[in-house]
Gaussian input, Z-matrix of N, CA and C with variables (Angstrom, degrees):
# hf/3-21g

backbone

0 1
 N
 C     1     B1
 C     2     B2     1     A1
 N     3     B3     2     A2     1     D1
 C     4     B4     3     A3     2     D2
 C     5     B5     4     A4     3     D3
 N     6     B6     5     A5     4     D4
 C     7     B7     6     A6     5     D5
 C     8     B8     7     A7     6     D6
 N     9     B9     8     A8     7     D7
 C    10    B10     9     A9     8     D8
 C    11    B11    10    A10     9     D9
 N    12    B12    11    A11    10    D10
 C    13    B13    12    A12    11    D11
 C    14    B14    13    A13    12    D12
 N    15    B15    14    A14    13    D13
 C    16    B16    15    A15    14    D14
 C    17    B17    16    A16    15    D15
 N    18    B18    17    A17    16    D16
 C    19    B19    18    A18    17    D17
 C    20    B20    19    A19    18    D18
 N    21    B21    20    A20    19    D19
 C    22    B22    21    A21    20    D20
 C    23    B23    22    A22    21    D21
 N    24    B24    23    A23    22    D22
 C    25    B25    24    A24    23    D23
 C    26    B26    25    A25    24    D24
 N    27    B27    26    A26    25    D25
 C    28    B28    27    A27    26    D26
 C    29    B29    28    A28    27    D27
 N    30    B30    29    A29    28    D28
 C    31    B31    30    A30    29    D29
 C    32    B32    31    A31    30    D30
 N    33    B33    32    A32    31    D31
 C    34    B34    33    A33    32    D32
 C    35    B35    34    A34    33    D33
 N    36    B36    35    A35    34    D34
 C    37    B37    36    A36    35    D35
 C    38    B38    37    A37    36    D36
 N    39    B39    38    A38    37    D37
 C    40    B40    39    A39    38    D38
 C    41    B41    40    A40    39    D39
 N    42    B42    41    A41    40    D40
 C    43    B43    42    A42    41    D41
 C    44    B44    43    A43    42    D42
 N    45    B45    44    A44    43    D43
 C    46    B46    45    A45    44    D44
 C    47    B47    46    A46    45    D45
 N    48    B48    47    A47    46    D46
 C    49    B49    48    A48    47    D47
 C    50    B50    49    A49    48    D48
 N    51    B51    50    A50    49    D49
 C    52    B52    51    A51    50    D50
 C    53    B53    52    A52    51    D51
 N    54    B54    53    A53    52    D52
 C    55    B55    54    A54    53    D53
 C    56    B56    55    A55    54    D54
 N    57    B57    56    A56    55    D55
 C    58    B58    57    A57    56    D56
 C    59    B59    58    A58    57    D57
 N    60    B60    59    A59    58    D58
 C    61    B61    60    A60    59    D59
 C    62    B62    61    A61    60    D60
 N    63    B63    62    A62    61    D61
 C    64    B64    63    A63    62    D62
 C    65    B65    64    A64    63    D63
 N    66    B66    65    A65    64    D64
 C    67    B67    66    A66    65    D65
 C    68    B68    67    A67    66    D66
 N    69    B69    68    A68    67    D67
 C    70    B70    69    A69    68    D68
 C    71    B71    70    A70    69    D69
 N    72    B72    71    A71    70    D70
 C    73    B73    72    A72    71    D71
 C    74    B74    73    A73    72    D72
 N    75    B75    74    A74    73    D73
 C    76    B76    75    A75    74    D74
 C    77    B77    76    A76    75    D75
 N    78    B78    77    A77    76    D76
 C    79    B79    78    A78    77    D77
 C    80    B80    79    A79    78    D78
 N    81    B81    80    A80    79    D79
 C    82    B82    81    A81    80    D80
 C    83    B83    82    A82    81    D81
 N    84    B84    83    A83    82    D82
 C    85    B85    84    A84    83    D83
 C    86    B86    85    A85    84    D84
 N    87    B87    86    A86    85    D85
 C    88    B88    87    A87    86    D86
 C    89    B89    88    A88    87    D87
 N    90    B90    89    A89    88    D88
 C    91    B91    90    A90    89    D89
 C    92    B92    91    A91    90    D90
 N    93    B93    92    A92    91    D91
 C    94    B94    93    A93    92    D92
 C    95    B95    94    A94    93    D93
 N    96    B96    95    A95    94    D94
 C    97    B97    96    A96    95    D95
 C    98    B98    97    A97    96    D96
 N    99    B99    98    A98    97    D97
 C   100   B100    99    A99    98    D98
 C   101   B101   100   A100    99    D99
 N   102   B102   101   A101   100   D100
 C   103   B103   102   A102   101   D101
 C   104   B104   103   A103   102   D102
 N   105   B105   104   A104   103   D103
 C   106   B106   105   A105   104   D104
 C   107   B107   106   A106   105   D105
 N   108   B108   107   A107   106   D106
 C   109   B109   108   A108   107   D107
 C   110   B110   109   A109   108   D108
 N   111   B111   110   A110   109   D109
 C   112   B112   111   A111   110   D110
 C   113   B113   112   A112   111   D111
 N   114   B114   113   A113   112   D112
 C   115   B115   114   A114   113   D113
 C   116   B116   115   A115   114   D114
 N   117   B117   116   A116   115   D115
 C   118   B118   117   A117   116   D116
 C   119   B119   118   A118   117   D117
 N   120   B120   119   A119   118   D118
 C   121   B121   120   A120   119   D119
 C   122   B122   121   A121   120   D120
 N   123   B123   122   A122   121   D121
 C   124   B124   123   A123   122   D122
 C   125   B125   124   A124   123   D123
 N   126   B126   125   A125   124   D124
 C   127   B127   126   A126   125   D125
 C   128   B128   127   A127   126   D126
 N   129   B129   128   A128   127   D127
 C   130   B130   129   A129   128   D128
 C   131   B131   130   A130   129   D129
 N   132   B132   131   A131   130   D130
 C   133   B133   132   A132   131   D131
 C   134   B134   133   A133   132   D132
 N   135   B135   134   A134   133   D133
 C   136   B136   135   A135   134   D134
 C   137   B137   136   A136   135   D135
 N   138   B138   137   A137   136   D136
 C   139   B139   138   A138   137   D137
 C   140   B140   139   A139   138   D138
 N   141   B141   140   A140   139   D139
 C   142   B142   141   A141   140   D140
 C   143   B143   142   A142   141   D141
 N   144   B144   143   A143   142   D142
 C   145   B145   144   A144   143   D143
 C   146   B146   145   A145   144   D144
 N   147   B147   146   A146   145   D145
 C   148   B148   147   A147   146   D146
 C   149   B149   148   A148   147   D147
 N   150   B150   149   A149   148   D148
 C   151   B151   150   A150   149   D149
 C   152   B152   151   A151   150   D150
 N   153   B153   152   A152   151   D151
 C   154   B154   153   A153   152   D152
 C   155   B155   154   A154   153   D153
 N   156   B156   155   A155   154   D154
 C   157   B157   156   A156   155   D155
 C   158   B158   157   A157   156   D156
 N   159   B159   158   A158   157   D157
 C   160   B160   159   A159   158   D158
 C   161   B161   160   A160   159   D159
 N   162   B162   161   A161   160   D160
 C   163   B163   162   A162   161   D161
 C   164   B164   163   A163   162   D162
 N   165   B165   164   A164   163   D163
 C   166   B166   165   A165   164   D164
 C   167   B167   166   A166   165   D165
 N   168   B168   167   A167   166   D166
 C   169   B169   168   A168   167   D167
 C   170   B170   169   A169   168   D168
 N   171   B171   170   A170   169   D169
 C   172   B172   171   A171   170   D170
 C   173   B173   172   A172   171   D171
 N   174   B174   173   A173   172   D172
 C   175   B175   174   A174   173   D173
 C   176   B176   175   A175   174   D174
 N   177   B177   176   A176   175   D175
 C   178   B178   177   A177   176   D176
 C   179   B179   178   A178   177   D177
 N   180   B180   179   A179   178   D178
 C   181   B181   180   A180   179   D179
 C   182   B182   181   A181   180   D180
 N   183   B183   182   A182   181   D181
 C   184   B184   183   A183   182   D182
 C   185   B185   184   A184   183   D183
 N   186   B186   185   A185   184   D184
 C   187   B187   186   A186   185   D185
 C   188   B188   187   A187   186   D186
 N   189   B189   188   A188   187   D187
 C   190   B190   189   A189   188   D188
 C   191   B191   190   A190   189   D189
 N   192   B192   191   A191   190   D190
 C   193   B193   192   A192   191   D191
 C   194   B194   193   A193   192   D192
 N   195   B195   194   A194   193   D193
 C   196   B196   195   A195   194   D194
 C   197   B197   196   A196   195   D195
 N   198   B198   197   A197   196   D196
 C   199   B199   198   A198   197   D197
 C   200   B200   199   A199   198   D198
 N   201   B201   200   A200   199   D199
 C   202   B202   201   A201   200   D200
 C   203   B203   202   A202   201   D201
 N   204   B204   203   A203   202   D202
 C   205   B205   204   A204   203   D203
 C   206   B206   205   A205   204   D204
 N   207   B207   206   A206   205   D205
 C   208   B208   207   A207   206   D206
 C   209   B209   208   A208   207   D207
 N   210   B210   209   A209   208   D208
 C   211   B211   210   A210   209   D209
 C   212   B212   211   A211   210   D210
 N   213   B213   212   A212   211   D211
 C   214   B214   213   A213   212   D212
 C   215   B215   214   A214   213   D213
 N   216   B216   215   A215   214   D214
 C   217   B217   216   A216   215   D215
 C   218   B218   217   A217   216   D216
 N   219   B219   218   A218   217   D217
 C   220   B220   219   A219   218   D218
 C   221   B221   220   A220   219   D219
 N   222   B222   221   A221   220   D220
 C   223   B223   222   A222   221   D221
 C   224   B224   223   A223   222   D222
 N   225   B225   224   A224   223   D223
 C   226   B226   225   A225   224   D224
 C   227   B227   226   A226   225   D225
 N   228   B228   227   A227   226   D226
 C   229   B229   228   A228   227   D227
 C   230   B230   229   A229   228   D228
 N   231   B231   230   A230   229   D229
 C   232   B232   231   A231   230   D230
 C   233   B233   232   A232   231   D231
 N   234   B234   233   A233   232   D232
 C   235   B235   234   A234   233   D233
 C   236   B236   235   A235   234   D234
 N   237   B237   236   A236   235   D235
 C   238   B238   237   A237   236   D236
 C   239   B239   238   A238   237   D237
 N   240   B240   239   A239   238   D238
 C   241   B241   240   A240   239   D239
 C   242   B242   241   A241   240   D240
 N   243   B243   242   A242   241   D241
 C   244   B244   243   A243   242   D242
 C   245   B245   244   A244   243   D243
 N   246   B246   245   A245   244   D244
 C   247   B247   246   A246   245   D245
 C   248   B248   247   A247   246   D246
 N   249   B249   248   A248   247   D247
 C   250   B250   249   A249   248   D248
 C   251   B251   250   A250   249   D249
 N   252   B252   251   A251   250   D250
 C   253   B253   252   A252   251   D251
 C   254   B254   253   A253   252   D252
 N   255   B255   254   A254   253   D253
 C   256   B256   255   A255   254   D254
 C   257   B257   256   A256   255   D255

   B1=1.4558
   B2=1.5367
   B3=1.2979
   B4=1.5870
   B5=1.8100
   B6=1.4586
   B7=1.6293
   B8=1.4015
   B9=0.9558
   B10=1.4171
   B11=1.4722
   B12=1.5979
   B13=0.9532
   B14=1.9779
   B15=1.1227
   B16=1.2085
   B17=1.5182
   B18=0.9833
   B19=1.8323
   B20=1.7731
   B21=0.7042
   B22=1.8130
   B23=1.4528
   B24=1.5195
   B25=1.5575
   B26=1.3515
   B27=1.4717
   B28=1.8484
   B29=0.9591
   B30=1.6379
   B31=1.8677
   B32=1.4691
   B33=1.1164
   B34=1.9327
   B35=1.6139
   B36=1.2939
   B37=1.7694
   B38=1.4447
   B39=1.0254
   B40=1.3297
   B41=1.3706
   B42=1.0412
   B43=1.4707
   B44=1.3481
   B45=1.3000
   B46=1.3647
   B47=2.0475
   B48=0.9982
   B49=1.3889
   B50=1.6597
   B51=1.6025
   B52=1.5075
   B53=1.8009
   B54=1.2709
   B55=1.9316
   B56=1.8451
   B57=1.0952
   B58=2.3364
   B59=1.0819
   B60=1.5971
   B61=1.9009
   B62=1.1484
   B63=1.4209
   B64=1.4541
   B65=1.6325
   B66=1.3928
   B67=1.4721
   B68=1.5341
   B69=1.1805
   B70=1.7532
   B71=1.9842
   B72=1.3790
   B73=1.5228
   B74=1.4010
   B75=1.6567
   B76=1.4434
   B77=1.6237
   B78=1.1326
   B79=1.1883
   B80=1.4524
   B81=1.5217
   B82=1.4522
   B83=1.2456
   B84=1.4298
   B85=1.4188
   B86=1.4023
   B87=1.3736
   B88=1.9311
   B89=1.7700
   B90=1.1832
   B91=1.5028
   B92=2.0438
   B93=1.0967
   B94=1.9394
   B95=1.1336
   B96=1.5470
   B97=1.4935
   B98=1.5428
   B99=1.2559
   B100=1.1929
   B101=2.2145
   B102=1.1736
   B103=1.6880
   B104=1.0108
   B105=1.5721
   B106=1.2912
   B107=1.5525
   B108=1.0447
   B109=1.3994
   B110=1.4203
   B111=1.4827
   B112=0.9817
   B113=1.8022
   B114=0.9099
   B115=1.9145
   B116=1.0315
   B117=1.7284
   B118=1.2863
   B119=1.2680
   B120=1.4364
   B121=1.6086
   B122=1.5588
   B123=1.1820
   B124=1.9128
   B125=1.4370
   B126=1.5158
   B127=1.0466
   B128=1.6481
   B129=1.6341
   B130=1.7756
   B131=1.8357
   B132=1.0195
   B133=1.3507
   B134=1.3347
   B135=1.0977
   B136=1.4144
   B137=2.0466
   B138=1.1801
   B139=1.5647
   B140=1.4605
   B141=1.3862
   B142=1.5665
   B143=1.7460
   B144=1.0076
   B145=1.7743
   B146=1.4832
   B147=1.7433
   B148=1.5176
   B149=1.4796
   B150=1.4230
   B151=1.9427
   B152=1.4256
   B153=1.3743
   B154=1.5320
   B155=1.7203
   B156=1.0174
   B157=2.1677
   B158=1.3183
   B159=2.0499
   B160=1.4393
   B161=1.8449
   B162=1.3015
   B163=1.3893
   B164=1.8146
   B165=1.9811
   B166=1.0486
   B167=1.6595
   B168=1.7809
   B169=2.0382
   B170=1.6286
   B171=0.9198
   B172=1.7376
   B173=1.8852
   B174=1.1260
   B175=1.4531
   B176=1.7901
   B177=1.4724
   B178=1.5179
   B179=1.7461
   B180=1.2870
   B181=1.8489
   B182=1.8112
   B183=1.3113
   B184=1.6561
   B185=1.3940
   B186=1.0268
   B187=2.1912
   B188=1.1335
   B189=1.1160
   B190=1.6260
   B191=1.2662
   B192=1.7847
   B193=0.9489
   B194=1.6233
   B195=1.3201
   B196=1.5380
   B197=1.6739
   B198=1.1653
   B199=2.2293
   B200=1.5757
   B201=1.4452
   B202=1.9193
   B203=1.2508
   B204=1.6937
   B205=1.5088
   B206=1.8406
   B207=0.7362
   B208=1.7380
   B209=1.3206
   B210=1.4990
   B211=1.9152
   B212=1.7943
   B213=1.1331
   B214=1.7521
   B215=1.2184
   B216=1.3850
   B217=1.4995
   B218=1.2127
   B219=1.5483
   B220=1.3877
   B221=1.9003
   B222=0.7962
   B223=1.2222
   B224=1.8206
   B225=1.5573
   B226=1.4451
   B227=1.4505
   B228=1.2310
   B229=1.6663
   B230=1.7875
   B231=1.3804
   B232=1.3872
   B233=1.5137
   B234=1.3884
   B235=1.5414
   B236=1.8130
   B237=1.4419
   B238=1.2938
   B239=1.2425
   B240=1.2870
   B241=1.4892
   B242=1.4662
   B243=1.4294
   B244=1.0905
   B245=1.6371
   B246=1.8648
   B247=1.2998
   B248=1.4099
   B249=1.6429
   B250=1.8844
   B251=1.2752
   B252=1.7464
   B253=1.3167
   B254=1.4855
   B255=0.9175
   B256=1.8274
   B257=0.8023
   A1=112.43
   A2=105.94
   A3=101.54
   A4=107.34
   A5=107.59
   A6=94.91
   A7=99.09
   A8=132.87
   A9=148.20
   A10=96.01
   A11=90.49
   A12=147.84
   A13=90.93
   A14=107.72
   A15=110.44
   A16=112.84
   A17=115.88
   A18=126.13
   A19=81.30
   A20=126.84
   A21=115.47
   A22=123.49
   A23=118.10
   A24=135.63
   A25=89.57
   A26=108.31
   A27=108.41
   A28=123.43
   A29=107.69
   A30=86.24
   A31=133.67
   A32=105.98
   A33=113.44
   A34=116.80
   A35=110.43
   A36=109.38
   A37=98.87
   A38=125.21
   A39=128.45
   A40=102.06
   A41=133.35
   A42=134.26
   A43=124.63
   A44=140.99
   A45=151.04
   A46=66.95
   A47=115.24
   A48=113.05
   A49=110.50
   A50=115.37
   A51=116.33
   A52=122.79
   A53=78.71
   A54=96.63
   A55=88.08
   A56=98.78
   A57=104.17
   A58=70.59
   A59=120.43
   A60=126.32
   A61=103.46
   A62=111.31
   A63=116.84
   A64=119.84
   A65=111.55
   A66=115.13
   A67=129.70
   A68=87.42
   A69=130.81
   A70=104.20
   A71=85.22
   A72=86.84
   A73=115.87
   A74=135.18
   A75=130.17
   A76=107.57
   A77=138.66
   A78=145.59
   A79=119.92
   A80=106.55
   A81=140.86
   A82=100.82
   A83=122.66
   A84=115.11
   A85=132.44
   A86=95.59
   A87=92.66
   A88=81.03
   A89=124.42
   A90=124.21
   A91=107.54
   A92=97.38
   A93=104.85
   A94=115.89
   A95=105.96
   A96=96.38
   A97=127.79
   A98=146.54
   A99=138.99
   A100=98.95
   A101=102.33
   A102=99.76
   A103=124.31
   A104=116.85
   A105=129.01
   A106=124.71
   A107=138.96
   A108=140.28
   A109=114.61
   A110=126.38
   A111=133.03
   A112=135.78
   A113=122.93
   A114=105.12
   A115=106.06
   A116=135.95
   A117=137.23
   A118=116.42
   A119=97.80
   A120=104.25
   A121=107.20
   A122=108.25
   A123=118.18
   A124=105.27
   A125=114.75
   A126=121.13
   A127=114.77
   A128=98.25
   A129=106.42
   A130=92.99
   A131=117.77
   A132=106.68
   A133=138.80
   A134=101.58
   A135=130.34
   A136=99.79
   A137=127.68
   A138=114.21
   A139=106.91
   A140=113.03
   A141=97.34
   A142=113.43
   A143=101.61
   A144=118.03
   A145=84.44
   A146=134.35
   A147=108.24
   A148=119.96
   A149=94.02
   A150=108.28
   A151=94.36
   A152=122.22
   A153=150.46
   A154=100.61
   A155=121.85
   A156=119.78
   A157=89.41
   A158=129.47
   A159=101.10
   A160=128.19
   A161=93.08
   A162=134.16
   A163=78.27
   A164=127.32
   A165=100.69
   A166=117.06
   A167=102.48
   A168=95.13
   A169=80.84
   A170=109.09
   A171=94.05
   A172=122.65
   A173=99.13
   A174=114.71
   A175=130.59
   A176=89.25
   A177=118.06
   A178=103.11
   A179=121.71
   A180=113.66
   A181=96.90
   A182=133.94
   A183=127.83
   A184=112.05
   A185=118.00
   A186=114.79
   A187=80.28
   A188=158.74
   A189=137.60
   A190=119.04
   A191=120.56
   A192=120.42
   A193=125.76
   A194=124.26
   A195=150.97
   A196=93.03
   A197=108.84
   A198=92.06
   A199=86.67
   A200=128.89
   A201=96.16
   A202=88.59
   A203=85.27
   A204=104.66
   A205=115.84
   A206=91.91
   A207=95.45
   A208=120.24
   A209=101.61
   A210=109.25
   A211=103.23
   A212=90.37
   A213=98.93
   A214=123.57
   A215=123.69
   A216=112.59
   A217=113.45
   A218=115.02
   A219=130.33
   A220=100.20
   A221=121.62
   A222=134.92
   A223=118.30
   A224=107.57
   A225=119.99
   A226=112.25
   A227=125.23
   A228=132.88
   A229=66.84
   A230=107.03
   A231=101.50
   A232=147.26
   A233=93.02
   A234=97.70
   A235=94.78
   A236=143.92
   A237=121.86
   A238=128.67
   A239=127.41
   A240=130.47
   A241=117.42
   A242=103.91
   A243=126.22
   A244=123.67
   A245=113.37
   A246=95.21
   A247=148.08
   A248=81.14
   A249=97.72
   A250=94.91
   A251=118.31
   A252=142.76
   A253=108.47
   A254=135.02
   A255=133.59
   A256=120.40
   D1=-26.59
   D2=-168.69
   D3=-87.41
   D4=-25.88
   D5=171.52
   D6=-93.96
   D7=46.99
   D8=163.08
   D9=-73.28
   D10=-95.78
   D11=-149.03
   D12=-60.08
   D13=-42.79
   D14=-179.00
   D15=-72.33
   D16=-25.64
   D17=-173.79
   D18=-91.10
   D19=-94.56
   D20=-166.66
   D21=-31.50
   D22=-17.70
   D23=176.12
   D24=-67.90
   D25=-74.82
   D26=-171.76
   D27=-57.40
   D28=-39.29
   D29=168.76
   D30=-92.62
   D31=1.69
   D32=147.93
   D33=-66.21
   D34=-16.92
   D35=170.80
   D36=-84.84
   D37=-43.71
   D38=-158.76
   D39=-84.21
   D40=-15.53
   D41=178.77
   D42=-114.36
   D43=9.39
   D44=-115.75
   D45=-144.58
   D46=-96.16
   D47=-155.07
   D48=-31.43
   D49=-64.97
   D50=177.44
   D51=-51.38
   D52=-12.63
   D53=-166.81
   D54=-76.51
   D55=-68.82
   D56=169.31
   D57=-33.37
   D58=-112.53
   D59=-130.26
   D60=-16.86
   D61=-72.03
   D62=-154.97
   D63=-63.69
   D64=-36.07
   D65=151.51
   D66=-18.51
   D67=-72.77
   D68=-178.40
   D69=-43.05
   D70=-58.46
   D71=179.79
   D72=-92.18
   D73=-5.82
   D74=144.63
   D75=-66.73
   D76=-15.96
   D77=162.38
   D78=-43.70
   D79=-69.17
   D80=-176.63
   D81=-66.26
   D82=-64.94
   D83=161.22
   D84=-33.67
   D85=-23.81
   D86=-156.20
   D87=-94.88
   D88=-44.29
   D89=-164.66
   D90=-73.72
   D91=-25.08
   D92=161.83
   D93=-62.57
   D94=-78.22
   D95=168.58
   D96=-62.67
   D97=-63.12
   D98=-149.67
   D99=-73.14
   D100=8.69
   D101=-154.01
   D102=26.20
   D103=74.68
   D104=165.62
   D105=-105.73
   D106=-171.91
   D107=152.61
   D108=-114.19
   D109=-28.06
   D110=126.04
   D111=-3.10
   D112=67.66
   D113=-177.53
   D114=-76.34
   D115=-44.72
   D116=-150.78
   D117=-28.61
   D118=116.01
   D119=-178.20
   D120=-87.37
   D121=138.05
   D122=168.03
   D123=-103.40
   D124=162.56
   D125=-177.50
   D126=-37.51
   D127=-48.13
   D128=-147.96
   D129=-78.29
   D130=10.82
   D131=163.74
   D132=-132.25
   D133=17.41
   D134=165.52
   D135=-61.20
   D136=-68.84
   D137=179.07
   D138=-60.28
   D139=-38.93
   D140=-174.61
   D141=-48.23
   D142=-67.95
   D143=-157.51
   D144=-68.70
   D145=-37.04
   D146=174.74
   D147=-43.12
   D148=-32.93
   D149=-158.04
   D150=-65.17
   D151=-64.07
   D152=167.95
   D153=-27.69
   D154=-62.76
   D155=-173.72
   D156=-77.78
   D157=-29.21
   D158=-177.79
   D159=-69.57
   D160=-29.29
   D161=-151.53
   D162=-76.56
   D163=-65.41
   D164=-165.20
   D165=-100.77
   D166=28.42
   D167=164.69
   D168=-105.20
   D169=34.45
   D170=156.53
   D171=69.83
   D172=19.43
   D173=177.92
   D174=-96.88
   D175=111.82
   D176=-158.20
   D177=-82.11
   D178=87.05
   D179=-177.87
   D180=-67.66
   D181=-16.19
   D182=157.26
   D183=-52.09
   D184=-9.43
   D185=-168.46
   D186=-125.35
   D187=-14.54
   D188=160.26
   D189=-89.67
   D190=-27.69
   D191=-177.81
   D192=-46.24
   D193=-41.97
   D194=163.66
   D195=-30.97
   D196=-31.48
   D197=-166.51
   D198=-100.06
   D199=3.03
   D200=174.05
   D201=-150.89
   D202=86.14
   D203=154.59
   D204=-63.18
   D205=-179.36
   D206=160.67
   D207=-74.38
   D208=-50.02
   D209=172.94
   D210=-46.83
   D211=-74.98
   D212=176.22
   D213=-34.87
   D214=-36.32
   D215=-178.95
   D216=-89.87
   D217=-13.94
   D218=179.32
   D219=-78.57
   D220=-71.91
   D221=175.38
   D222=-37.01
   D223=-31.38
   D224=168.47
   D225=-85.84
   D226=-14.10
   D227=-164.36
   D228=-84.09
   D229=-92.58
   D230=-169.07
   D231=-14.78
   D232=-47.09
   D233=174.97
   D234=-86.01
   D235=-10.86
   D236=148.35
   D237=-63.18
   D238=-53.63
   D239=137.64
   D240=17.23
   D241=-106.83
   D242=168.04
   D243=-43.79
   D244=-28.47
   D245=148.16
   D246=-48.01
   D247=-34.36
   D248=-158.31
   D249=-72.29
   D250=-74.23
   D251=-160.34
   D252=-86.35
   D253=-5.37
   D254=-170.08
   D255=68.92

């Protein structure tokens, strides 16, 4: 429990800053498009407006699709697996 607890400490430091950014700009997004003044983001739009900033820096999930095959993701569970537990 305690290197739990310690691995989730660090990576809440480590993630806390990009976690704002990215907020910030589903925010901005959400108040552009919907013309609001309002940003408050809710859960259910967090994928939308991701899709929306992915969609306009130009990011194709068809040109990534090729690296997670099924074999591949199967084959990476495993070697996590076997990280965790041996």
């Amino acid at each position: 429990p305690h290197n739990v607890k310690v691995f989730l400490d660090n990576l809440q430091l480590q993630i806390a800053e990009p976690y704002k950014r990215d907020m910030q700009e589903i925010s901005e997004a959400k108040k552009k498009i919907e013309r609001v003044q309002d940003g408050t983001v809710q859960p259910w739009d967090v994928p939308f407006y991701s899709g929306i900033l992915k969609a306009r820096d130009g990011f194709d999930s068809n040109q990534v699709g090729p690296y997670f095959t099924i074999d591949n993701c199967i084959e990476g569970m495993k070697l996590l697996v076997k990280e965790l537990f041996g």
